[in-house]
C-alpha positions, 0 to 999 in steps of 0.5 A, a space after each residue: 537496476 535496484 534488487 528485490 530488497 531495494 525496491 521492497 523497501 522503496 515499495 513498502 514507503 509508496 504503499 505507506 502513502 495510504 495509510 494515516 499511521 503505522 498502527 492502520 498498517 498493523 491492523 491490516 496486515 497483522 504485523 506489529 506496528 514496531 516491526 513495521 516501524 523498523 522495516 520503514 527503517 530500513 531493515 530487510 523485508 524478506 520474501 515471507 514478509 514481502 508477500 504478508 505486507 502485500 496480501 494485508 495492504 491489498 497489493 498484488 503479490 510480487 507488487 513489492 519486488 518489482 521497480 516501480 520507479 519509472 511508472 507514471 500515473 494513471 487516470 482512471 474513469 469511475 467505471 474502471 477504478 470500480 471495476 479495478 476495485 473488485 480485486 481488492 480484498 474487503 480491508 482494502 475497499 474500506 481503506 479506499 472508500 475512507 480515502 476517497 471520503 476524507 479526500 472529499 472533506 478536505 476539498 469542501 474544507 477549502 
């Protein structure tokens, strides 16, 4: 079993998949792009820093504490990813529309 500090950082590298760089990160969490540079590095997030990264990337406070190795995925219907999104903070429903959008370029590019 992973401590907090391990699943932090494999957390951290998950919700990294939603970003296109470090500096999309840094604006939306506050926290410089090379700080963050060096905490996908490896370097230890703290508990102040656990609950910044994850109130700025839209996550559930605690989200990154937790072991997320064994979870599967989760289809979702439309009505439930639009209701699930509600909970969002503003920064993050941008970030999943602009996700949503580009992902529907890439299909339509094939």
């Amino acid at each position: 079993m992973a401590g907090a500090f391990d699943n932090r950082h494999a957390n951290f590298i998950k919700a990294l998949d939603g970003y296109a760089s470090l500096v999309d990160v840094s604006s939306a969490t506050g926290v410089s792009a090379n700080y963050l540079s060096e905490l996908k590095g490896g370097k230890r997030i703290d508990h102040v820093m656990a609950r910044r990264l994850e109130q700025g990337m839209g996550l559930q406070s605690g989200w990154l504490d937790l072991d997320h190795s064994q979870e599967t995925i989760t289809t979702l219907s439309e009505h439930e990813v639009g209701h699930q999104s509600l909970h969002l903070s503003t920064e993050a429903r941008v970030r999943l529309i602009q996700q949503l959008a580009a992902s529907l370029t890439e299909q339509n590019s094939k």
